[in-house]
C-alpha positions as CSV (number, residue, x, y, z in Angstrom):
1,X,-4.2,-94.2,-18.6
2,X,-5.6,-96.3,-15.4
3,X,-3.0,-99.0,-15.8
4,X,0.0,-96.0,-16.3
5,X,-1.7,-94.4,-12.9
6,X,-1.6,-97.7,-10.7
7,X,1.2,-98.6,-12.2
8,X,3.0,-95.2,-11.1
9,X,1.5,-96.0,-7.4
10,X,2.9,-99.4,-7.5
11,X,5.8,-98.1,-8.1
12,X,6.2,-95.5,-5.3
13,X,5.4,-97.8,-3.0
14,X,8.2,-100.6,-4.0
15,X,10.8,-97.5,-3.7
16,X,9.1,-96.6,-0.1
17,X,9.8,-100.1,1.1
18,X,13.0,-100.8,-0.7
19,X,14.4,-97.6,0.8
20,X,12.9,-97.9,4.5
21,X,12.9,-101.6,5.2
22,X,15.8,-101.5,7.3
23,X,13.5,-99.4,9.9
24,X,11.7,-102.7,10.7
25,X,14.7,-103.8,12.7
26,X,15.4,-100.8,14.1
27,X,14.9,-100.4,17.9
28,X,13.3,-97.6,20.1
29,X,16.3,-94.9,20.4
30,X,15.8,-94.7,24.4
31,X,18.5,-92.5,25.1
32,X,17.6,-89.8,22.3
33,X,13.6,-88.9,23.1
34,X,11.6,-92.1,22.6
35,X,11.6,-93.0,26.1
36,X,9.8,-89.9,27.0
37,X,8.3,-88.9,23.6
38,X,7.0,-92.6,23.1
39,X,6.8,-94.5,26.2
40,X,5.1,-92.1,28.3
41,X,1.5,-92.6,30.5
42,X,-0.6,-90.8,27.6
43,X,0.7,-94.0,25.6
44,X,0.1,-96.8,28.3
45,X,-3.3,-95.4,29.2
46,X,-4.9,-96.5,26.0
47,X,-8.1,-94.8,24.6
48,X,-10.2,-94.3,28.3
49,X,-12.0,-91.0,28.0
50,X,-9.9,-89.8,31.1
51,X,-6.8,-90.3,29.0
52,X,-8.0,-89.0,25.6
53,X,-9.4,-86.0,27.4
54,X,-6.1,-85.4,28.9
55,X,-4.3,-86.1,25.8
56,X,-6.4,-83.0,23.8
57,X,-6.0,-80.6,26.9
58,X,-2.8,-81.1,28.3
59,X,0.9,-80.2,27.2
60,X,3.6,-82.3,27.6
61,X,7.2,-81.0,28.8
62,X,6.8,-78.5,26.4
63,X,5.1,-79.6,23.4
64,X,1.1,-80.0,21.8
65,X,0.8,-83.0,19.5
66,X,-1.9,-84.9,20.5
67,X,-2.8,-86.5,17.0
68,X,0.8,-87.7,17.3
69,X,0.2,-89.0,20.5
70,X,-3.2,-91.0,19.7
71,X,-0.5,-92.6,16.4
72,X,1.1,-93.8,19.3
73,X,-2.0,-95.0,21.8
74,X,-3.2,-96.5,18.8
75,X,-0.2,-99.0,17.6
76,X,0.7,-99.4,22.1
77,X,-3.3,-101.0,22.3
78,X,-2.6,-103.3,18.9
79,X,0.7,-104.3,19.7
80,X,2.4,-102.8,23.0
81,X,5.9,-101.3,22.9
82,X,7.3,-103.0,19.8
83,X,9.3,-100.9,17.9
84,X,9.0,-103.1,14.8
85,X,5.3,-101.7,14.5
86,X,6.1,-98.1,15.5
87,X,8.8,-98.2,12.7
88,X,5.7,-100.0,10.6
89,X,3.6,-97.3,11.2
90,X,5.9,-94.5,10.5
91,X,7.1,-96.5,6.9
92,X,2.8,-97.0,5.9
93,X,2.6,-92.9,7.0
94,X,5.9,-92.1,4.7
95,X,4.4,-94.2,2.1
96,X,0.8,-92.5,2.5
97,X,2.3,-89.0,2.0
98,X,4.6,-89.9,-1.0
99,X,1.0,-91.1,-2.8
100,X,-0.9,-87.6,-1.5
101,X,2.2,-86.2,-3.0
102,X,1.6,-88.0,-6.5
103,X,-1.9,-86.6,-6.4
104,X,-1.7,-83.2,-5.0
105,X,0.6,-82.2,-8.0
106,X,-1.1,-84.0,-10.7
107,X,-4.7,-82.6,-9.2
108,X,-2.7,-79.1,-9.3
109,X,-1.3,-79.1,-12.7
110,X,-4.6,-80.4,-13.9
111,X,-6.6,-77.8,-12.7
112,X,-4.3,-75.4,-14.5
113,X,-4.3,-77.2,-17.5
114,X,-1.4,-78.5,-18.1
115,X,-1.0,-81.1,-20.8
116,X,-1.8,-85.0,-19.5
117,X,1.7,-86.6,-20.3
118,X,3.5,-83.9,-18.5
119,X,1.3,-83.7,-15.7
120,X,1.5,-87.1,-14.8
121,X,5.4,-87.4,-15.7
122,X,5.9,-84.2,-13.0
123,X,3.8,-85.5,-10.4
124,X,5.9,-88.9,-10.2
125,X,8.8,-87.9,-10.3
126,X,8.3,-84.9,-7.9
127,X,6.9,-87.8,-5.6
128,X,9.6,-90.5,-6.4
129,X,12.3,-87.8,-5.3
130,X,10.3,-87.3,-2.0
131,X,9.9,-91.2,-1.5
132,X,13.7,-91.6,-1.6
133,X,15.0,-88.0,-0.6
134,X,17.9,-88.8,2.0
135,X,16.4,-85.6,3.8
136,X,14.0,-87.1,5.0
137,X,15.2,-90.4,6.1
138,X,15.3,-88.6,10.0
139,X,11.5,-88.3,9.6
140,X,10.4,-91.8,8.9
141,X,13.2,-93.6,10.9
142,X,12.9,-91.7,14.2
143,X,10.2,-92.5,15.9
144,X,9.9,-89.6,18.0
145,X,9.8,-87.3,14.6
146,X,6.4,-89.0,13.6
147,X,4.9,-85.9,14.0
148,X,6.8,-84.8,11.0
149,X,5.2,-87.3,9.1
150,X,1.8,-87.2,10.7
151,X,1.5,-83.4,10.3
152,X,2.1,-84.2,6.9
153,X,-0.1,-86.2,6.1
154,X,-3.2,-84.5,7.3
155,X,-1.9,-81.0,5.7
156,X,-1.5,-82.4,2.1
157,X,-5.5,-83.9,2.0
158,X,-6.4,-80.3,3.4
159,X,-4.4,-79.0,0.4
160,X,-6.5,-81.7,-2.0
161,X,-9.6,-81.0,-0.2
162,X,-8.7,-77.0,-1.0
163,X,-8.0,-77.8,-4.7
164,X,-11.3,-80.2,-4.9
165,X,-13.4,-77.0,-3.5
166,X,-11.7,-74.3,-5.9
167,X,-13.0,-76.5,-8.8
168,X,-17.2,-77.1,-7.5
169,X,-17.1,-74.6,-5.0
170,X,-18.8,-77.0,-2.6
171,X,-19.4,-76.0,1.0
172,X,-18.3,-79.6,2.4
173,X,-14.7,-79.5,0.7
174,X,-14.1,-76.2,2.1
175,X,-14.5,-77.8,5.9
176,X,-13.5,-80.8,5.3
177,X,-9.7,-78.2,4.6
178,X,-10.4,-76.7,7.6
179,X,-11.1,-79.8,9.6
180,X,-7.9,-81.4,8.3
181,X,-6.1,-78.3,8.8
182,X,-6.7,-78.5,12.8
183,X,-6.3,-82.5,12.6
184,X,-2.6,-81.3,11.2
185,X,-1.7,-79.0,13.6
186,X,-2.6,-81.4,16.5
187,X,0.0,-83.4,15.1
188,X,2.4,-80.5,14.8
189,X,2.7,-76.7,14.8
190,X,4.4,-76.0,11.4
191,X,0.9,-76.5,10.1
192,X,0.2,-72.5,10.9
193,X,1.5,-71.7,7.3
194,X,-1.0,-73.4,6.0
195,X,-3.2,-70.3,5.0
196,X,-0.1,-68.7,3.2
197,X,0.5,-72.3,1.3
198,X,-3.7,-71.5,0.1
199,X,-2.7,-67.9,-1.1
200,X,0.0,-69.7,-3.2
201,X,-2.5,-72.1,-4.6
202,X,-4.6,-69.1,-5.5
203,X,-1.8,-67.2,-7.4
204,X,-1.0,-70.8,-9.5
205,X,-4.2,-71.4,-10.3
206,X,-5.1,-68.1,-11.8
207,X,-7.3,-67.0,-9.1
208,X,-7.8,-63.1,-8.8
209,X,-6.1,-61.9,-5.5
210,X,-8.1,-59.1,-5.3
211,X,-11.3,-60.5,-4.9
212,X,-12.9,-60.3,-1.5
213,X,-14.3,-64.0,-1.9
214,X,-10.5,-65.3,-2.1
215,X,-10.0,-62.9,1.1
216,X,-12.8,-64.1,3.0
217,X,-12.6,-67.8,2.6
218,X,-9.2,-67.5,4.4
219,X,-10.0,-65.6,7.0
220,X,-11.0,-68.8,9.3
221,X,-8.0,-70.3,8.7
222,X,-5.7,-67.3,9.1
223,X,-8.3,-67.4,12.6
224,X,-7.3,-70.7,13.1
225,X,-3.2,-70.1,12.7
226,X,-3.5,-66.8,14.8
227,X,-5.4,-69.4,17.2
228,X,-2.9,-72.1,17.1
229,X,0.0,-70.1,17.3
230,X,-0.9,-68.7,20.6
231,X,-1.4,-72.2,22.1
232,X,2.3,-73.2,21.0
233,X,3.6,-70.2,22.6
234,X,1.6,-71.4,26.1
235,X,2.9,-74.9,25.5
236,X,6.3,-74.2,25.5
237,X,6.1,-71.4,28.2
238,X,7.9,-68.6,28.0
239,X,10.9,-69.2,25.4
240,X,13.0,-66.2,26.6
241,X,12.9,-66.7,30.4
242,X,16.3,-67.4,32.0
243,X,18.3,-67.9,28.7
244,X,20.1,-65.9,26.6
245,X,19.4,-65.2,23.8
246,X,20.5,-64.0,20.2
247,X,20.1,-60.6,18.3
248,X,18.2,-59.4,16.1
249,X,20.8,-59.2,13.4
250,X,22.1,-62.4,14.6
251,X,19.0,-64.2,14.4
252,X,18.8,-62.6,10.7
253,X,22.1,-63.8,9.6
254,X,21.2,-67.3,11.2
255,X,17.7,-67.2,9.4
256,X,20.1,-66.6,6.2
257,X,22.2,-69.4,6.7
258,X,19.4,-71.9,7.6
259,X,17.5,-71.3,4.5
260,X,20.2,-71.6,2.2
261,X,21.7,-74.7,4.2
262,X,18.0,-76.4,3.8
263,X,17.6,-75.6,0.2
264,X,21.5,-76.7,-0.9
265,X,20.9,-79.9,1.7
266,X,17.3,-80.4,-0.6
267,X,18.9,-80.7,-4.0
268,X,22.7,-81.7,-2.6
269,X,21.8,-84.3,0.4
270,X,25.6,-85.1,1.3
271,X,27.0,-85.1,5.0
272,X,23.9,-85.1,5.9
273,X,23.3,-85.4,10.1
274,X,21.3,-85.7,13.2
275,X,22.3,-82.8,14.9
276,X,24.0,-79.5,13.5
277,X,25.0,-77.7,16.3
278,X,25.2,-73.5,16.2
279,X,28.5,-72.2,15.1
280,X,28.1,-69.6,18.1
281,X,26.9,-69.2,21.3
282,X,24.7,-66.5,22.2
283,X,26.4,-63.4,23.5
284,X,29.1,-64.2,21.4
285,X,30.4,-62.8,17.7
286,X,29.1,-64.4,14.4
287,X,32.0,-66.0,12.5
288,X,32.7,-64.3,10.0
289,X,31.8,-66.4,7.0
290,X,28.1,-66.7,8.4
291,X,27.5,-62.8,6.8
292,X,28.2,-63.8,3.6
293,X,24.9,-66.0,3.0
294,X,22.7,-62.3,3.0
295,X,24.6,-61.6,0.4
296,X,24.3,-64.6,-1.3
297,X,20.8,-65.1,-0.8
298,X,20.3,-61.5,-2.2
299,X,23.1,-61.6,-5.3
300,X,21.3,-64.7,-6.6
301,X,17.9,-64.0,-6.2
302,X,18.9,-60.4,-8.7
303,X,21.0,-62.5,-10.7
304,X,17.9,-65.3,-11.5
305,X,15.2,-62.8,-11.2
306,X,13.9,-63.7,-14.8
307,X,14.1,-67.3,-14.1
308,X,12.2,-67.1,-10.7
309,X,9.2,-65.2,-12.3
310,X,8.3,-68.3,-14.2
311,X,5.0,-69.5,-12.8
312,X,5.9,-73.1,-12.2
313,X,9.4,-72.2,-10.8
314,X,8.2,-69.5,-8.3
315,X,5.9,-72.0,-7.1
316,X,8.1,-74.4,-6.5
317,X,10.3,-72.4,-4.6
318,X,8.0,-70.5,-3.0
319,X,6.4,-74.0,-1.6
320,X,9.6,-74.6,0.0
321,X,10.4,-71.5,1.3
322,X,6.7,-70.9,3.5
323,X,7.9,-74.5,4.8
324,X,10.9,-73.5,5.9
325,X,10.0,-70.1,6.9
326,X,8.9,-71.2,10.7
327,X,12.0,-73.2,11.5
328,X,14.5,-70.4,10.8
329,X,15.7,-68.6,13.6
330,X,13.3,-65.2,13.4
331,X,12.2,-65.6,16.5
332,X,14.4,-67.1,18.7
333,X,13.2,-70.6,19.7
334,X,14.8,-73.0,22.6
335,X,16.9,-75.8,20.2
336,X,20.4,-76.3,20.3
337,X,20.6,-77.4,16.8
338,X,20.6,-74.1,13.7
339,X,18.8,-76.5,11.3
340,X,17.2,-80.4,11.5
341,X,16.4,-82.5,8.7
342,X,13.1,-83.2,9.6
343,X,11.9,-79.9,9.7
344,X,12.6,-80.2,5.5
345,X,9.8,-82.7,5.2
346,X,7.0,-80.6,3.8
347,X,9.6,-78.1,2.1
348,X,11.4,-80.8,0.6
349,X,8.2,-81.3,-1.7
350,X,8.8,-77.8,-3.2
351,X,12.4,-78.3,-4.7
352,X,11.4,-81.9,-5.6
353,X,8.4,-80.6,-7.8
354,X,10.9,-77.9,-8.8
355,X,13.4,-80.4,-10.3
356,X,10.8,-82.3,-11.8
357,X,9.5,-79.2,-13.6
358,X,13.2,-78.6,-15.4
359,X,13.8,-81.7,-15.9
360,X,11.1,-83.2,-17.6
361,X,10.8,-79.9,-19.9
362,X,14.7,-80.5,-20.5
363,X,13.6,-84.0,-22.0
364,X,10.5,-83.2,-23.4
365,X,11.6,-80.3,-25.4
366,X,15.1,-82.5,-26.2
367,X,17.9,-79.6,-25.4
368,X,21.3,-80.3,-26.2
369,X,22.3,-83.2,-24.5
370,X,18.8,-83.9,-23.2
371,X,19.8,-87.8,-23.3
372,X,23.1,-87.0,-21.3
373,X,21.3,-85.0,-18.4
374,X,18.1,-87.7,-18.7
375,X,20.6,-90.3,-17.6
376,X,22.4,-87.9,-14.8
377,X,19.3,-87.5,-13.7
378,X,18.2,-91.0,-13.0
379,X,21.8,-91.3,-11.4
380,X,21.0,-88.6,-8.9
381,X,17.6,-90.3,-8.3
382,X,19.0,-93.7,-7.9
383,X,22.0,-92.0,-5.3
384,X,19.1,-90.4,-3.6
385,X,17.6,-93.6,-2.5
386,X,20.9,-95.4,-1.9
387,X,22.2,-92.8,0.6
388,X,18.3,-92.9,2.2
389,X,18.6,-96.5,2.7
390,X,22.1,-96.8,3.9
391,X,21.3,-93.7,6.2
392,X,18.2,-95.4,7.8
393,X,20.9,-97.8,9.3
394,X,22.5,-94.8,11.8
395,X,19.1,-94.7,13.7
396,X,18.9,-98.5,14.5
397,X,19.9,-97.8,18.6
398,X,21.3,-94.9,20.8
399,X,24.8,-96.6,20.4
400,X,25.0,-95.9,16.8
401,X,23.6,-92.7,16.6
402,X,26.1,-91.9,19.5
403,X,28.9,-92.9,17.7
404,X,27.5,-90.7,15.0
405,X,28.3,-87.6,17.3
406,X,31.3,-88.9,17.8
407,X,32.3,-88.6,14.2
408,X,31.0,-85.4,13.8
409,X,32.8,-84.0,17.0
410,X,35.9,-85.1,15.2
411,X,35.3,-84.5,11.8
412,X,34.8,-80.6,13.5
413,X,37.9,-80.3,15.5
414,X,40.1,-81.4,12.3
415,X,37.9,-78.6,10.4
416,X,38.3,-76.2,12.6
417,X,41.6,-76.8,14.1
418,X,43.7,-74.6,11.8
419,X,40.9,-71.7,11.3
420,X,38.9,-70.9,14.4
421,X,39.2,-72.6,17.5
422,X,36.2,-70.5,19.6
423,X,34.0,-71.9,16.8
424,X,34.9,-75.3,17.2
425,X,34.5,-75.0,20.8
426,X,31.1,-73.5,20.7
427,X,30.0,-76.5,18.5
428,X,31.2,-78.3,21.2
429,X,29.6,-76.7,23.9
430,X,26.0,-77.8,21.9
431,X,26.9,-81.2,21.3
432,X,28.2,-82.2,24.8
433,X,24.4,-80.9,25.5
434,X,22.8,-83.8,23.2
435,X,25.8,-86.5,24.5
436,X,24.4,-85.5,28.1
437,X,21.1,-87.1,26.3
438,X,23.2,-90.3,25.9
């Protein structure tokens, strides 16, 4: 069982490197964030108790990372502005989170019993598939989308540290959650669902929901979220001043079409892209295929209702979905693009477990054809991690990932030039925003 365990690790970390050594060559992307988001005066100032101060205290053009911001103090003092040990950094980071992965779901399904060989069978594969996932290639390649990554990692050894403490019931792993839980957030915001992502634990591991201990444990980190939520409202000002805006039913339909775009994009990663501009302006009309992903959403959701009740499949999809839930378009929020690949990262995990799940208990039980889908399966895997690593070459320099919109602004006008030409130029309107980057 020990050797099967480090063998498993050994393994997730040759399919990290194989898929992300290209990034070691890769330069800083200067016209697309780093040289603001990277090299900045936080950076240069190293770790003086002026500049750490300021680093905790102070937002930055609109953003609170400082965790993030330390990653990159830290690797400046070892090494100065070499991107080879940025993109280092980022690949160890990937590689740290794909083995948290591995034992946050094999911890999990322990705790609730579930038999040893499928246990550990779930747990790598769920991880292999987040390893290699093209999704997230935009996460570990981009340096200024570290705090993807960094978030990441501190939120998944809260969730172990959760898990730990729902087993002894000892004080020390319940702060050591909440302690990584802030360390996560100051590396990025989407760490506020945390809290909800613990109420999910709870329901999978049989905890009773209406017991005032579950209740009151959480209340310091619903605190906390409540807390953090307000300070990423003050770092980014006032979202709604001088811009317009869309409404209310818009933002619904848009929330719609984000979800399902980032949960087909999870288990179908094909034209996959750094920048997905709105179909629409604001103040203008939705097109008109955008109203039927409601309906979709809705119509599969009753169709499946049996099949989403199933424990381990509800969790999985309800993983992704508190994930995802913060980078839909709710509330309206100041980007120009209606989804982003990185904010999948943590999500991702969710439909990789999911897949996992079905597919092991598609070989294990031997269905029809289980030897057919075993090998389709390992042929989506294996596609996974070519598309990741031939992806990882489009974020080398600003000149390729330029050329990149380029494509796309052509790919849309031929889409678009026989259906609806306001759309097209509305997508257009958004990306001459980012080429005005370049």
């Amino acid at each position: 069982m020990i050797k099967n365990k480090y063998f498993s690790v050994l393994l997730l970390v040759v399919c990290c490197i194989l898929v992300y050594f290209p990034i070691l060559s890769n330069d800083f992307l200067y016209r697309w964030d780093d040289h603001w988001v990277v090299i900045n005066h936080y950076t240069e100032r190293g770790f003086t108790f002026q500049n750490v101060w300021a680093i905790v205290t102070e937002f930055y053009r609109g953003q609170y990372a400082p965790v993030n911001q330390l990653f990159y103090v830290t690797i400046y003092a070892l090494f100065g502005y070499n991107a080879f040990w940025f993109h280092a950094g980022s690949l160890l980071v990937h590689t740290a989170n794909v083995l948290l992965v591995y034992s946050f779901i094999k911890l999990l399904l322990t705790r609730c019993k579930v038999e040893s060989v499928k246990t550990n069978a779930v747990a790598f594969i769920t991880a292999l598939l987040v390893a290699v996932h093209p999704f997230n290639v935009e996460s570990v390649a981009w340096i200024s989308a570290s705090k993807i990554i960094i978030y990441a990692m501190f939120y998944l050894i809260a969730l172990l540290c959760y898990l730990l403490y729902t087993d002894a019931y000892k004080p020390k792993l319940y702060f050591l959650a909440l302690l990584f839980f802030i360390i996560s957030f100051g590396g990025k915001e989407q760490a506020v669902t945390l809290p909800v992502c613990l109420l999910l634990l709870d329901y999978v591991l049989g905890r009773d929901l209406h017991c005032k201990r579950v209740w009151l444990e959480k209340i310091p980190f619903f605190a906390l979220a409540l807390f953090f939520g307000i300070v990423t409202i003050f770092s980014q000002g006032d979202p709604f001043a001088d811009k317009a805006s869309y409404t209310v039913i818009q933002r619904f339909v848009y929330a719609c079409y984000s979800f399902f775009e980032y949960l087909v994009k999870c288990i179908f990663p094909v034209k996959l892209s750094y920048l997905y501009p709105f179909p629409s302006q604001p103040g203008e009309p939705l097109p008109a295929i955008l109203w039927l992903y409601p309906i979709a959403i809705v119509t599969i959701i009753g169709v499946y209702w049996s099949f989403w009740k199933n424990k381990w499949v509800f969790f999985g999809i309800a993983f992704f979905t508190v994930h995802i839930a913060v980078t839909l378009h709710i509330i309206s929020l100041s980007r120009f693009a209606v989804i982003a690949d990185r904010y999948a990262y943590m999500s991702s995990i969710g439909v990789c477990f999911l897949l996992a799940w079905l597919f092991w208990n598609i070989v294990a039980q031997k269905w029809k054809y289980w030897k057919i889908i075993a090998v389709g399966f390992s042929v989506y895997a294996l596609s996974f991690g070519v598309y990741a690593h031939f992806r990882t070459y489009v974020w080398r320099d600003s000149e390729i990932l330029k050329q990149e919109m380029k494509d796309l602004l052509h790919q849309r006008k031929e889409r678009f030039a026989l259906c609806n030409k306001n759309q097209f130029l509305c997508s257009k309107i958004s990306c001459h925003r980012v080429c005005n980057c370049f």
